[in-house]
N, C-alpha and C positions, 0 to 999 in steps of 0.2 A: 504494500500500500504506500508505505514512505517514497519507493523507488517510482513509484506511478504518479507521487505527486510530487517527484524531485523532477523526473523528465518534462512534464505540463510545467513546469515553472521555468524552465532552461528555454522551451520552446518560446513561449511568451514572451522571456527577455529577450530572443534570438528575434522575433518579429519584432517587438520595438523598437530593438537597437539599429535596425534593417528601414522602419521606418522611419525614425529621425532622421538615419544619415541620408535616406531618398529625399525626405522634407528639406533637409538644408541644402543636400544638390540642386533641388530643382528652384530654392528662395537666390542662391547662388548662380543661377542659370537664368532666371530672366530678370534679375534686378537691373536699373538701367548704369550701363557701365560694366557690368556684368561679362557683355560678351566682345568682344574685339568687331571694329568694324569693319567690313566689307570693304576689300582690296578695290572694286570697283563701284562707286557710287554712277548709275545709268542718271542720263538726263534725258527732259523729258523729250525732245526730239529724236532719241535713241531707240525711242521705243518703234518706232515706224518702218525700221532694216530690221533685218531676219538677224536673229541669235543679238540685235539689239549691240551691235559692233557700232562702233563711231569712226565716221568718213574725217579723213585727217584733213588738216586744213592749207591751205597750201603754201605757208611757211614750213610746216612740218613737212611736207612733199620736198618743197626744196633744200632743206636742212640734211635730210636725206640722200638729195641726189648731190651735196657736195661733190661728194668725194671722186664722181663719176667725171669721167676726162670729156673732152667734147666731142669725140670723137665716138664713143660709146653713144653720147645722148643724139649724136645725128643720123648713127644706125637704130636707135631705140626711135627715135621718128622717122624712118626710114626715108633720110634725104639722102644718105649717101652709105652704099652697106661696106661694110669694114674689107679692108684687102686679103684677098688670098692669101695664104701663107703656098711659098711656092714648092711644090711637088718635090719631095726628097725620092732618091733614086738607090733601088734597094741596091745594095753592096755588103758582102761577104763581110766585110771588118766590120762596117759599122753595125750588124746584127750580132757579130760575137762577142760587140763592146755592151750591147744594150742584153744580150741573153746575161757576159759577165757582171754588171751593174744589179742585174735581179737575180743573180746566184747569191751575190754578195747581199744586199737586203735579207735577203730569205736567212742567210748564214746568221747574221746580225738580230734577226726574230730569232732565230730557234735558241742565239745565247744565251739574250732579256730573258727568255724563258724558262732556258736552265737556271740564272741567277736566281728569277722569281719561283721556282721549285723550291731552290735550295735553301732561299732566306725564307720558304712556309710564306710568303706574300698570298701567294694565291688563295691561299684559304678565307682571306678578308676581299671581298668582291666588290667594287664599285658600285657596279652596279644595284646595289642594296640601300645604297644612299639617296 
């Protein structure tokens, strides 16, 4: 009998304590300040494109296209298309310097690789982050 009313009493504290801490989660969850604000505030013009994306304005376009040469922006309006690069003419060396060049890479992976075996790197994966 004692044992029956020791467990009914553990259970009960086990629900209380279960619900205070849900009650203070959720007084802590919507109090104002509470929750971090939203990385992007939409305006109301925004709402009118799909997925509510905002059309850049066209300092932001040009700010952008600094960096672009003139000659890039005159083929991107297609006033004048960029020059040929002229026709390389296949030849025996320069295919055993360019097969040599990507032996040597390939060599240079498979080292990083051994290194990153040996120092156990690998076991920590970027990609997780």
């Amino acid at each position: 009998m004692q044992t029956a009313h020791a467990i009914v009493s553990a259970v009960i504290a086990a629900l209380l304590i279960t619900g205070f801490i849900y009650g203070s989660w959720r007084r802590w969850m919507t109090r104002p300040g509470g929750l971090p604000a939203p990385r992007y505030q939409p305006r109301h013009h925004d709402s009118q494109h799909s997925g509510a994306e905002r059309i850049p304005s066209r300092d932001e376009l040009a700010s952008w296209r600094e960096d672009w040469t003139d000659t890039e922006l005159r083929a991107l309006r297609g006033d004048t298309p960029l020059p040929a690069l002229p026709p390389l003419e296949w030849t025996l060396a320069r295919w055993e310097r360019e097969q040599e060049s990507w032996l040597e890479a390939r060599r240079r992976e498979a080292h990083e690789q051994q290194l990153l075996l040996a120092a156990r790197v690998w076991a920590d994966p970027w990609w997780t982050r």
